[in-house]
C-alpha positions in Angstrom: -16.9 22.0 -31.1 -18.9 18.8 -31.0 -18.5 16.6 -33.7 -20.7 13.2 -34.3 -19.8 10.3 -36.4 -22.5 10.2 -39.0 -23.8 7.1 -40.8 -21.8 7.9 -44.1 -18.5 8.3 -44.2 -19.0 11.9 -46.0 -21.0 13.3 -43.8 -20.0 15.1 -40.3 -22.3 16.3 -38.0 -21.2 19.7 -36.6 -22.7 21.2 -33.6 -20.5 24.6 -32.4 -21.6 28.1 -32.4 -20.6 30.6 -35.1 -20.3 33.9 -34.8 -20.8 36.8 -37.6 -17.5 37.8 -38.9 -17.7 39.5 -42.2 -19.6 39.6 -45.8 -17.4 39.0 -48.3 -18.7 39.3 -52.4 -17.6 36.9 -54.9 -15.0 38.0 -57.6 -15.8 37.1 -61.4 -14.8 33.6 -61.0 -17.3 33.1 -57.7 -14.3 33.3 -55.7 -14.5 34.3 -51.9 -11.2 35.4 -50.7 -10.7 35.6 -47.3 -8.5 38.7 -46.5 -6.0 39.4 -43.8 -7.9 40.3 -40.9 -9.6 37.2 -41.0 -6.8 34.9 -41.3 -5.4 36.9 -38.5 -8.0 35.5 -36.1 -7.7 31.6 -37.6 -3.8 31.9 -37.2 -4.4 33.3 -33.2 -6.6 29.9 -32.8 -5.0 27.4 -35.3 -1.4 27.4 -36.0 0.2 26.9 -39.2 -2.9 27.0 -41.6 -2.2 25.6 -45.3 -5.6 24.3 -46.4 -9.5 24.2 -45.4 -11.2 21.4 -45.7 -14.9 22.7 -47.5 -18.5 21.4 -45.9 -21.8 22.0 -47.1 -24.7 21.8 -45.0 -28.1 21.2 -45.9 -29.3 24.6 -46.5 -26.4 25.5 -48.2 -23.8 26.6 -45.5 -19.9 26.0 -45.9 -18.1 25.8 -43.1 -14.8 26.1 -43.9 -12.9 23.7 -41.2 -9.0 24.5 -40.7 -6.7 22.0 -41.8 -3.0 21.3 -42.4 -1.0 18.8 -44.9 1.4 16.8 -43.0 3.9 14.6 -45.3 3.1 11.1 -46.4 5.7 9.3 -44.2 4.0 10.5 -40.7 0.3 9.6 -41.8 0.7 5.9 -40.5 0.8 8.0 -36.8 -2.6 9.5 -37.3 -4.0 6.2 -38.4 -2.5 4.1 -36.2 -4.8 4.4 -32.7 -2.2 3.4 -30.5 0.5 5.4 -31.6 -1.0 8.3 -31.4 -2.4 7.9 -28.2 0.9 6.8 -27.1 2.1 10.4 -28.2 -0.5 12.5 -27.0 0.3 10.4 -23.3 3.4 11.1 -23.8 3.2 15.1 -24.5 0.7 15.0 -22.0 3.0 13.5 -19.5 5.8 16.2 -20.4 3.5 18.8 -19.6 3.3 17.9 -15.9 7.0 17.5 -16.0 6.8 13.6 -15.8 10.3 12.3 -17.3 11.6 8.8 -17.6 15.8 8.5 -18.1 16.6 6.5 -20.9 20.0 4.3 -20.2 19.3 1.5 -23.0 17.6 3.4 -25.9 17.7 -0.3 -27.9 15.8 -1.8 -24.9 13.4 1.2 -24.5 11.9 1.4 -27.8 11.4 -2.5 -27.6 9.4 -1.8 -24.8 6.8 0.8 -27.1 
C-alpha cells in the first residue's frame, strides 16, 4: 500500500488495490458487521486486531484500515523518530543475527 502525505492533516491519500470480498447488509441500526470469515483473513495479514480506523473517500467509500491500541506509556516511542528507528535497526539487526554483548548495561544505555 502506497500512502501520500496529503495537505491536511485529515486527509490520507491511499493508493493499493482492493479486492471484492463480500456484501454485507446493514442491520436496523445501519450497522455492518463483519463476520468470522472475514476477520479470519485480516488476523492471517495483521496480528492482534482491536480497532479500525474508518476513511471515507470522495465518492463515498470506507476503507476500513486495521489498527491496534497500544498503552499511553509506550506512545512517546511512536512519536519520537529516533527511537523508533533505533528499534526497528535494532530488530532489523536481530534478524541477521547481529548481536552486541553487553558487559556495562549502565554505560550501554548512556551510549543510546
Amino acid at each position: 500500500m502506497k500512502v501520500s502525505a496529503a495537505k491536511d492533516p485529515d486527509h490520507v491519500m491511499v493508493h493499493e488495490e482492493f479486492t471484492s470480498f463480500d456484501t454485507r447488509p446493514l442491520d436496523s441500526k445501519c450497522r455492518i458487521t463483519l463476520g468470522g470469515k472475514l476477520m479470519r483473513v485480516v488476523f492471517e495479514r495483521v496480528r492482534k486486531v482491536d480497532a479500525y480506523q474508518v476513511l471515507v473517500g470522495r465518492n463515498g467509500d470506507i476503507l476500513l484500515r486495521p489498527a491496534v491500541s497500544i498503552p499511553a506509556a509506550e506512545a512517546w516511542i511512536y512519536e519520537d523518530p529516533k527511537v523508533i528507528g533505533k528499534i526497528r535497526k535494532g530488530l532489523e539487526e536481530a534478524k541477521l543475527g547481529k548481536k552486541e554483548v553487553v558487559r556495562d548495561l549502565d554505560a550501554f544505555l548512556d551510549k543510546l
